[in-house]
N, C-alpha and C positions, 0 to 999 in steps of 0.2 A: 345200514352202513357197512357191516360184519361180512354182510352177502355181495355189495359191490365190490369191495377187496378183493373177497377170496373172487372172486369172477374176472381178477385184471390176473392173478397169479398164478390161474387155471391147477389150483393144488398145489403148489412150489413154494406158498407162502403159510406160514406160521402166524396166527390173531391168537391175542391173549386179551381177554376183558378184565378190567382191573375195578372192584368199585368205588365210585369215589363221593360226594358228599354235595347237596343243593344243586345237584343237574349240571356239574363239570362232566366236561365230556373235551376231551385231549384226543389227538391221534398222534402216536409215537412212532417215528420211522428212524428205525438204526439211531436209537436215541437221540433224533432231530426232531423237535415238537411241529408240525407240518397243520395240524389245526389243533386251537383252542377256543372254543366255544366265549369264553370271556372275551379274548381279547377281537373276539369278532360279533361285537354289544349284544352278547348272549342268542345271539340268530343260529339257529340248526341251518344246518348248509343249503341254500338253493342247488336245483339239479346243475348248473353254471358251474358251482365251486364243488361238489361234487363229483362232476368230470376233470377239473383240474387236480384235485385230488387223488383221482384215478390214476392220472397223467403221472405225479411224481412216485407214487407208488409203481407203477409200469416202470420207468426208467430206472430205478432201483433193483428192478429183478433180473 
């Protein structure tokens, strides 16, 4: 997921891994939580939500 990021930011963008506890897994943008693995019934992203992910990370930069 680390690797899609940095690949929307072409280097312009800064990832900090934090760890966290039972397989949380957050994505933080400009201290706006944009995914959290809980509140999406514990499912790792489809490649779907992954490109939209992509998408507001892009629009951000």
């Amino acid at each position: 997921m680390v690797v899609e990021f940095y690949s929307v930011g072409a280097g312009n963008i800064s990832i900090t891994l934090t760890p966290g506890d039972s397989g949380v897994l957050k994505v933080v943008l400009d201290d706006q939580v944009i995914y959290d693995k809980k509140e999406e019934n514990g499912e790792t992203p489809t490649l779907t939500r992954m490109k939209e992910l992509k998408a507001i990370v892009k629009s951000k930069l």
